[in-house]
C-alpha positions, -999 to 999 in steps of 0.1 A, spaced: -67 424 -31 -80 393 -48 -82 395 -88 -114 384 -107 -119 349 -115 -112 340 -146 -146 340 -166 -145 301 -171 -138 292 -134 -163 321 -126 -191 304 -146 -183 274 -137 -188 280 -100 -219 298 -103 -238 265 -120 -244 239 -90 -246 218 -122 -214 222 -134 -185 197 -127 -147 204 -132 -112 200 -121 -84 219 -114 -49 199 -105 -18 215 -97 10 190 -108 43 197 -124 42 233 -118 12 242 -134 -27 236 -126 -49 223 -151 -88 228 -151 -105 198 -167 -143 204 -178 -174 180 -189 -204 157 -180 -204 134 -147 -208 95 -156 -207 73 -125 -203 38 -136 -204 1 -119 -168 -12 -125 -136 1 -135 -138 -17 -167 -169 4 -172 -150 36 -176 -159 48 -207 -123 56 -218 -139 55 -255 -158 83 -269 -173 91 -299 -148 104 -318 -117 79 -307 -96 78 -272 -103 107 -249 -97 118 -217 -112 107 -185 -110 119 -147 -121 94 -122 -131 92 -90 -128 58 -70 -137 49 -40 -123 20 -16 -156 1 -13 -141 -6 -56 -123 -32 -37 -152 -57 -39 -142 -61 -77 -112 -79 -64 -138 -100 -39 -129 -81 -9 -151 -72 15 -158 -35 22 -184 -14 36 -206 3 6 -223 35 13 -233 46 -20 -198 65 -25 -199 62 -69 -173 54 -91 -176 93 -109 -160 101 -139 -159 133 -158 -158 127 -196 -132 155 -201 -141 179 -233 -118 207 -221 -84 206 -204 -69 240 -199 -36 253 -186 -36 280 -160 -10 305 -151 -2 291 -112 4 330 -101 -28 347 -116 -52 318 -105 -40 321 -70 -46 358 -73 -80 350 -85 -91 322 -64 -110 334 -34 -91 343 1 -117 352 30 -110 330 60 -138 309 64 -133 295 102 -148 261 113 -174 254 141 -179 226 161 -150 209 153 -139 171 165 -133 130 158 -160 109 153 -146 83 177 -128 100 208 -94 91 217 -101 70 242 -123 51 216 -97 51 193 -70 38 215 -87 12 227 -95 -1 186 -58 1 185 -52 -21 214 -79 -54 202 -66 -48 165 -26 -54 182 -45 -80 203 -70 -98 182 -59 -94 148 -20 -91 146 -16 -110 176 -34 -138 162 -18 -141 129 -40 -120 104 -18 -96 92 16 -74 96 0 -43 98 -34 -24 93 -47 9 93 -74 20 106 -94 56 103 -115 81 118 -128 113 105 -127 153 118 -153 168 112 -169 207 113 -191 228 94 -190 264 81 -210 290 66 -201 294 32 -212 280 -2 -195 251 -10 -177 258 -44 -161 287 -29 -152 268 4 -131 247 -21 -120 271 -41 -106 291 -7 -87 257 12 -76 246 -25 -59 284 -29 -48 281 3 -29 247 -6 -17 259 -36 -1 292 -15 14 273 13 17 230 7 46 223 -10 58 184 -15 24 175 -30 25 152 -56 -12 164 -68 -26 193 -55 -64 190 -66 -99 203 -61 -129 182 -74 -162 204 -79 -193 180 -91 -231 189 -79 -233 165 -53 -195 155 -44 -167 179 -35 -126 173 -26 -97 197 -24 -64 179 -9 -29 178 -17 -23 143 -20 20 134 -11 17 98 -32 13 86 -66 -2 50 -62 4 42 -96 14 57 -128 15 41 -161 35 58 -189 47 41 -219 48 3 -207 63 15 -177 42 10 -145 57 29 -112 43 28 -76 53 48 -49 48 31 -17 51 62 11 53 54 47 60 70 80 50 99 95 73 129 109 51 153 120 75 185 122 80 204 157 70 237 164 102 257 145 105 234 116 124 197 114 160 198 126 188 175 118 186 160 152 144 154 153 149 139 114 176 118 124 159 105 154 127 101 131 148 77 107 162 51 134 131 43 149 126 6 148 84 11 140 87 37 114 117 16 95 94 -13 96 65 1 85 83 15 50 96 -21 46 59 -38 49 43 -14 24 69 -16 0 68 -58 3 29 -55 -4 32 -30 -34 62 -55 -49 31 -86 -48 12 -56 -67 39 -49 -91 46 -89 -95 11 -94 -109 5 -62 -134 46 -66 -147 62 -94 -163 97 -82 -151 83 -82 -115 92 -45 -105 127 -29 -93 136 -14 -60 152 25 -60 153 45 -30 147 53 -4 142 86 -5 125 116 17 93 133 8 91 168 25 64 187 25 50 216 47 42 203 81 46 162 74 78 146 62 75 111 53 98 82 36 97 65 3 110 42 -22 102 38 -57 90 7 -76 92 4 -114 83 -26 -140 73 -29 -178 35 -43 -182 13 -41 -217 -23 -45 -191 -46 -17 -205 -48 12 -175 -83 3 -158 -65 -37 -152 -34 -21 -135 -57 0 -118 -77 -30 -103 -51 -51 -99 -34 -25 -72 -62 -14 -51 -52 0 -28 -19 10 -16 -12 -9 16 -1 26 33 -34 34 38 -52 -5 42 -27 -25 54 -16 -63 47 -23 -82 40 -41 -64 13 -74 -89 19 -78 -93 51 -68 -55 57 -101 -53 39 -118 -77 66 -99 -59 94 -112 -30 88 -150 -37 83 -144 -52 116 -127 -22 135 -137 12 118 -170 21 127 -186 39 89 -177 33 54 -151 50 41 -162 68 10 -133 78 -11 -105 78 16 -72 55 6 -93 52 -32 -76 73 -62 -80 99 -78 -70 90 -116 -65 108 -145 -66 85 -184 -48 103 -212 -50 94 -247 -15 83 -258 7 83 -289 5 45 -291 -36 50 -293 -39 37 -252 -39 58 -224 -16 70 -197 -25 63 -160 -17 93 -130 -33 78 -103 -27 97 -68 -39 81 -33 -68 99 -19 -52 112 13 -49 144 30 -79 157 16 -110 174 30 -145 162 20 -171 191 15 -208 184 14 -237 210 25 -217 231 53 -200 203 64 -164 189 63 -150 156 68 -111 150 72 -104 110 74 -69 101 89 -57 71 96 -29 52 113 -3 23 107 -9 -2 136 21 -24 138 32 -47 161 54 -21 179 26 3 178 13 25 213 -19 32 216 -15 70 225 15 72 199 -16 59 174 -39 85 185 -11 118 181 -6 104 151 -45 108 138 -43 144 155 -12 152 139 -24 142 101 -57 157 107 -40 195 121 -12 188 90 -47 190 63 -66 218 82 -34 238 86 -25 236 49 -59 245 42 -58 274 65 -93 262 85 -68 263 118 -40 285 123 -10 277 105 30 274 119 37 309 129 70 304 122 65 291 87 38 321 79 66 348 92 89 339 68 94 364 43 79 357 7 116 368 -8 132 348 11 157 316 0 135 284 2 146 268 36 178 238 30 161 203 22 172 180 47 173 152 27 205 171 14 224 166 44 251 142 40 241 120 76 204 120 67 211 105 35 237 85 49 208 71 76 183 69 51 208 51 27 218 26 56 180 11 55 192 -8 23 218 -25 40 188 -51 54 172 -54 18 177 -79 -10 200 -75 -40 176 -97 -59 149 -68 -62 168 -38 -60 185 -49 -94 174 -51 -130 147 -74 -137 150 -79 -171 187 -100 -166 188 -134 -180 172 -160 -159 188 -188 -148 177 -227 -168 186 -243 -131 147 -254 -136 142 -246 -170 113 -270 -184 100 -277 -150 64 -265 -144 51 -250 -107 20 -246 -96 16 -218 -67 -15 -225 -46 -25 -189 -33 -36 -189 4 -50 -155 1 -16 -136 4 -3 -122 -27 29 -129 -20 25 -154 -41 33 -134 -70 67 -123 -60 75 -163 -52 63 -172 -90 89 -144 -100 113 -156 -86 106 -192 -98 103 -178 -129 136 -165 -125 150 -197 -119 137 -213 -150 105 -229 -141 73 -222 -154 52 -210 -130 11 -208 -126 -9 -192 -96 -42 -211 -81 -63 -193 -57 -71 -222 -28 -103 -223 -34 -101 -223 -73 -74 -251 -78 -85 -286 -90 -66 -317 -76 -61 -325 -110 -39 -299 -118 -22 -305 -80 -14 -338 -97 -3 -327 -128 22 -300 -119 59 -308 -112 64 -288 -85 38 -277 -62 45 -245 -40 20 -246 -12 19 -208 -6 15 -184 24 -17 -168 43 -28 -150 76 -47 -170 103 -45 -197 126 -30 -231 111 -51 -250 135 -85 -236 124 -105 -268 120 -134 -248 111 -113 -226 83 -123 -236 49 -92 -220 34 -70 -240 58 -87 -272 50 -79 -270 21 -40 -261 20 -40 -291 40 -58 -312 15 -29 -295 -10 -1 -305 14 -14 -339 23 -22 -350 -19 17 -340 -26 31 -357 5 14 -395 0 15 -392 -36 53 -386 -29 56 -357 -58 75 -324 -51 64 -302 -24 74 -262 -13 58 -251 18 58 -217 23 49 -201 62 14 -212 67 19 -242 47 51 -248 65 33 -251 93 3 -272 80 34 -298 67 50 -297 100 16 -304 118 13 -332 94 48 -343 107 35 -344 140 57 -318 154 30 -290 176 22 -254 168 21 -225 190 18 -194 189 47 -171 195 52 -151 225 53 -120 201 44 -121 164 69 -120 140 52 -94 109 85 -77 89 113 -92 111 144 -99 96 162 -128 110 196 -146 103 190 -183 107 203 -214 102 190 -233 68 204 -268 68 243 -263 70 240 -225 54 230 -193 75 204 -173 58 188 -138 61 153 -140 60 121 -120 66 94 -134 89 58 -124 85 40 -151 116 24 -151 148 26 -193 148 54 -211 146 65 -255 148 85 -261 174 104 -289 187 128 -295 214 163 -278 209 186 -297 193 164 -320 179 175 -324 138 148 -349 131 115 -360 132 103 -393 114 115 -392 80 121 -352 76 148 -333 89 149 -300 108 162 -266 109 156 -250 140 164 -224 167 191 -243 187 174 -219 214 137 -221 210 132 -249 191 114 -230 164 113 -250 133 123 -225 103 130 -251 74 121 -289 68 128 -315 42 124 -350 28 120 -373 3 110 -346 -25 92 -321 2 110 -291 15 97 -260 37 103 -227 48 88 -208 80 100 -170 65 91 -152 31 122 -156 5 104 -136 -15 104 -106 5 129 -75 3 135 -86 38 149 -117 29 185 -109 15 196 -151 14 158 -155 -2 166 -162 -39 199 -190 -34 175 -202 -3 149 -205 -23 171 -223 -52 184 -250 -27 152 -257 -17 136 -263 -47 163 -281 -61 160 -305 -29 120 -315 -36 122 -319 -74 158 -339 -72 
């Protein structure tokens, strides 16, 4: 028999003009109360009130990426805040006892796009936009969608009792009640958190979708050695590092990897942590979104998917993020992805799921895996029918053994670190090394923010180190620095008719006849070696988050590769005009060049990929500025 509402909740539901909260995190729920404010920009949240700091909830949505110039789809979806002026604590047991229980069963359910639709969006983005060099991965969505007979607020209040009886694993449990804008979800990922000067992502990636009797030892372990699912953990996690690079002056450390199991979804993660003094709403900009749920990279995700997804996507792969006043007289930042949650609006529901498309990826595997997250949200919410065996368990029962217990699944999931630089799974607050200490770099930023993890590293080696974006950078300052690092960036190196690589060109050329020191990193590589007069060509199949041991002039390095273009030149050939050359004694591939005060690199030493990357990076260096 379900208990009466508490009389707050109860009032609360019964005004279609009332907005509120309720989050279930760290074992308790919370009900936050007060006016909506939807502002323009993130800067615009009004984290001042009249009376000093105070609290604010917010609601973003993805299309907030324009503030970073990225291009996204816009369909109104507002940045809404709630000005909290009451923050309660619930007992967990009596609000579930309260909250309303009556199934309320769905009609007309279904995708937006069919599976066959779907698929075939998989195939051209493999095709069209990995293949041809603009990114390592993407995802791409659709929506479920069904209506139901019920009021609204009490629809929400039902699925998010319903999560709070049966999800476990969330890292934010949540239902968001406004007059015109409803969510209840149980989101598994914190995007970003911000507590103390300590920033901490929480890149989460691969999918387990649990069989029919729960996960097993055996399905887990099969789960963990797949080739895609490892791959797609190492991408994210490279991505969030660029994040972390740009809001933390110690760059961000690597811990993990760990499992997060939940009720009907199992997925892997690793932990990212770094010391920043940005104020809340900057780290909050500076890390939209979480490359799980865009892809990378992170801008021309954004272009990749106003290309391929057919809508806007409202608040899917946005945040939900809670501002707390602070001891120190800032806030505190608990920012959760906006997955795994169920959009209510007039009878209707809308469940968006998405899919990592990697180079490894199948079409149909692509299209369970939508099906899979979308029955994983409904289920939990109780709008389909739920695991029988999971719902016959009994209440008193022990809480079933966590896999992640087992000593070979942690010895698997441990293994992955085995491929992974030292460099960022240590402490990054060690002395730095004066090999280039007074030497200034200037990074010119192709439009891949892996740029940021390259000027930590070079800041790590002693140099002082400056970011351009291409299209920002004046060829004064390309004159003035000591060492120019010509930087990485998706798309074709022979795209006459790119503006961006025109102008890394321009960037390579002005270094090279003005004979001042040059670092070309994977695009640029491949603009130097162009300039060399050695060809390009595309790659039978791309190379996005492959690790390769390869030969670095005299030294074997392990590097991570991130192209679909390559230089190649005949194998066995060492040199061309005044450069020498690195290359595949098989293929011919060119990984590394140098000259008179140039040097260049086909793969990311910056990447966790890349366990050689730092000392490779040092030799190189130390060839162009010597």
């Amino acid at each position: 028999m379900t208990a009466p509402l508490p009389a707050r909740i109860r009032e609360l539901t019964a005004d279609p003009a009332a907005s509120f909260v309720l989050i279930a995190r760290d074992g308790g729920v919370e009900l936050l109360t007060g006016e909506v404010a939807d502002v323009d920009r993130l800067a615009d949240i009004p984290l001042a009130g009249p009376d000093g700091a105070r609290e604010v909830f917010a609601m973003v949505p993805y299309c907030q990426v324009r503030e970073r110039g990225f291009d996204a789809q816009d369909d109104g979806t507002p940045l809404r805040c709630l000005l909290v002026d009451g923050h309660e604590r619930l007992d967990v047991a009596e609000l579930v006892a309260a909250l309303p229980e009556e199934p309320i069963p769905l009609r007309g359910g279904g995708f937006d796009i069919t599976d066959e639709d779907y698929g075939q969006i998989v195939e051209r983005v493999i095709a069209e936009e990995i293949g041809r060099g603009e990114g390592a991965n993407f995802v791409i969505r659709r929506d479920y969608r069904a209506s139901f007979e019920a009021d609204d607020r009490i629809a929400a209040l039902t699925w998010f009792r319903a999560l709070l009886e049966h999800e476990r694993g969330a890292y934010w449990t949540f239902a968001v009640i406004t007059p015109d804008r409803i969510a209840v979800g149980a989101s598994p990922e914190a995007h970003v958190v911000a507590r103390g000067g300590v920033v901490t992502m929480n890149p989460i990636s691969g999918t387990f979708r649990h069989p029919a009797g729960g996960a097993t030892k055996a399905s887990l372990s099969e789960f963990l050695s797949s080739t895609k699912e490892t791959e797609e953990l190492f991408m994210v996690v490279d991505e969030e590092l660029k994040m972390m690079s740009q809001v933390c002056s110690d760059g961000g450390r690597i811990t993990g990897p760990h499992l997060k199991e939940m009720s009907r979804l199992t997925h892997t993660e690793y932990m990212l942590r770094g010391r920043s003094r940005l104020d809340p709403r900057d780290i909050l900009r500076e890390t939209m979104f979480a490359p799980t749920v865009t892809g990378s990279p992170m801008q021309n995700a954004c272009a990749v998917i106003r290309r391929h997804e057919h809508s806007p996507r409202g608040y899917y792969s946005g945040v939900a993020a809670l501002f707390t006043p602070n001891a120190e007289g800032g806030h505190d930042l608990d920012a959760p992805i906006l997955i795994r949650t169920a959009y209510i609006s007039e009878g209707h529901l809308r469940v968006p799921v998405g899919a990592t498309l990697v180079r490894h990826s199948d079409p149909a595997g692509e299209v369970g895996e939508t099906h899979g997250k979308a029955a994983g949200v409904l289920g939990a919410i109780g709008a389909i029918e739920r695991d029988v065996v999971a719902e016959a368990r009994d209440d008193d029962a022990p809480a079933p053994a966590r896999l992640a217990d087992d000593p070979e699944v942690a010895a698997l999931l441990a293994s992955r670190n085995t491929r992974l630089a030292d460099f960022w799974m240590q402490p990054q607050d060690a002395a730095h090394s004066d090999a280039f200490a007074g030497r200034r770099a200037l990074v010119v930023d192709a439009e891949d923010r892996f740029t940021t993890m390259l000027a930590h590293q070079l800041r790590h080696l002693g140099l002082e180190v400056e970011i351009a974006p291409w299209d920002e950078v004046a060829d004064a300052d390309i004159d003035a620095a000591d060492l120019v690092v010509s930087g990485p960036g998706p798309g074709d190196p022979r795209d006459a008719d790119s503006p961006r690589v025109t102008r890394m060109q321009q960037v390579v050329a002005r270094r090279l006849d003005a004979g001042t020191p040059l670092l070309a990193v994977c695009l640029s590589h491949q603009i130097l070696a162009d300039r060399l007069g050695i060809p390009l060509t595309p790659l039978d199949a791309p190379h996005q988050g492959v690790q390769k041991t390869i030969p670095v002039f005299g030294q074997d390095a392990s590097v991570g590769f991130y192209n679909t273009f390559t230089a190649r030149v005949s194998p066995g050939t060492t040199r061309v005009g005044g450069a020498e050359v690195s290359a595949d004694p098989s293929t011919g591939d060119v990984y590394a060049l140098r000259g008179e005060r140039f040097a260049s690199i086909q793969g990311h030493l910056e990447s966790i990929l890349s366990r050689d990357g730092i000392t490779t990076l040092e030799r190189l260096a130390a060839h162009a500025l010597s």
